[in-house]
C-alpha positions as CSV (number, residue, x, y, z in Angstrom):
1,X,81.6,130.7,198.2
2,X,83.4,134.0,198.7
3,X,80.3,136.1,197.8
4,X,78.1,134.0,200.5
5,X,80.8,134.6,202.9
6,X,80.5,138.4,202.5
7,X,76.8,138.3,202.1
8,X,76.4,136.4,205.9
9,X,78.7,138.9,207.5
10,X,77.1,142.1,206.1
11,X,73.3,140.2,206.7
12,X,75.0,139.5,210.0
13,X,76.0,143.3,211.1
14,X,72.7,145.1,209.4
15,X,70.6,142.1,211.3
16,X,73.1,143.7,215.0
17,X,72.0,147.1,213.4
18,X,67.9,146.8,213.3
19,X,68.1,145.1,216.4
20,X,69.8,147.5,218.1
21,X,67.5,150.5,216.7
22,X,64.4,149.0,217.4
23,X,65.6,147.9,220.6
24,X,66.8,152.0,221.2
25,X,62.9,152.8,219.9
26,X,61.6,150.0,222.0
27,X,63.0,151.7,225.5
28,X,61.9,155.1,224.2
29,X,58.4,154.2,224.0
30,X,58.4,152.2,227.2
31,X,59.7,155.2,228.9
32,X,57.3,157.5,227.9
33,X,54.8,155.1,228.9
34,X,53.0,154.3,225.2
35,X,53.2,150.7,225.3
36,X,53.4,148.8,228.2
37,X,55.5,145.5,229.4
38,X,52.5,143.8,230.7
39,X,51.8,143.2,227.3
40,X,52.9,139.7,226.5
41,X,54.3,140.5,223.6
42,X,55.8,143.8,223.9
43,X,57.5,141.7,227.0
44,X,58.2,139.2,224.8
45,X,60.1,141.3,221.7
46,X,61.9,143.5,224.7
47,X,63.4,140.2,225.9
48,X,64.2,138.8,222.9
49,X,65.6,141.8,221.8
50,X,67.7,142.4,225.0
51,X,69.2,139.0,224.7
52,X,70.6,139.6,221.3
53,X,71.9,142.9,221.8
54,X,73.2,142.6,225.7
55,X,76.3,140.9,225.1
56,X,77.4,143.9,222.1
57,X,75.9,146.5,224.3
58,X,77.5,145.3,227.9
59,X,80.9,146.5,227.9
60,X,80.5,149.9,226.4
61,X,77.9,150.6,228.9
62,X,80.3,149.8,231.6
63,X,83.1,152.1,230.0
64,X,80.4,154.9,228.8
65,X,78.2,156.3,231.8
66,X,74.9,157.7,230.9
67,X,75.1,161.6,230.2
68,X,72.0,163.2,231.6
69,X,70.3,160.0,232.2
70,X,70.5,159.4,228.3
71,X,72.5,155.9,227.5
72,X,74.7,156.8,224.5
73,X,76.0,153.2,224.0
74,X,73.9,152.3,220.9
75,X,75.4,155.2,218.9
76,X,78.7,154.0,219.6
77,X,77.9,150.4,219.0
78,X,76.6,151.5,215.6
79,X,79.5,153.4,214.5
80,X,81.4,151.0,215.3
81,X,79.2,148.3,213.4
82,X,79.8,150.7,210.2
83,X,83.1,150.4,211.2
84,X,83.3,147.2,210.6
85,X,81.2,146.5,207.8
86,X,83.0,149.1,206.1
87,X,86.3,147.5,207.4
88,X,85.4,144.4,206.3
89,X,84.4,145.2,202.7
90,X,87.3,147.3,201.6
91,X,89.8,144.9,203.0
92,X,88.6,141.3,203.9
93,X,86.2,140.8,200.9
94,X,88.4,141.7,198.3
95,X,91.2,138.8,200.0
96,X,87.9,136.3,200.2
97,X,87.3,136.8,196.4
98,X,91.0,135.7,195.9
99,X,91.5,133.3,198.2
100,X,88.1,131.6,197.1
101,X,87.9,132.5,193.9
C-alpha cells in the first residue's frame, strides 16, 4: 500500500512536470508563429493544457512579474515541484513504509 502511495504522488508531480514543459514549448511555438491556434487541435491540447497547469501557475504569476516580457513562473513552479518530490521521498516515504508496512 505504502509503495502505491509513493508511486501516485511521484506519477502525480512528473505528470504537473511534462505538462508544464510542454505547456512552456506550446506558448514558444505559438509565439513565434509555427503552429497556429486555429488548428483544432493545437486549440484543443493549449486548453487542455492551460486548465491543468493554471491553478499551479496562477499565484506565482501574480507575485512574479514577467522580466523582459519573458514569464519566469514555470521555472519556479518546477523547482519547486523537485522540491517537493524530493521532500516528499526523503522524509514522507520512508514514514509511509512504516506506518503501512
Amino acid at each position: 500500500m505504502a509503495a502505491a502511495i509513493i508511486w501516485l504522488v511521484n506519477s502525480i508531480i512528473g505528470l504537473m512536470i511534462l505538462f508544464i514543459v510542454i505547456s512552456a514549448i506550446l506558448s514558444w511555438l505559438v509565439a513565434f508563429d509555427v503552429i497556429n491556434t486555429r488548428n483544432r487541435f493545437v486549440y484543443s491540447v493549449l486548453t487542455f493544457l492551460d486548465s491543468v497547469t493554471r491553478p499551479l501557475m496562477e499565484p506565482f504569476r501574480r507575485i512574479i512579474p514577467p522580466l523582459g516580457g519573458i514569464d519566469i513562473s514555470p521555472i519556479i513552479v518546477l523547482l519547486l515541484l523537485q522540491f517537493i518530490r524530493m521532500v516528499f521521498n526523503n522524509t514522507a516515504a520512508p514514514a509511509l513504509f512504516q506506518i503501512l508496512g
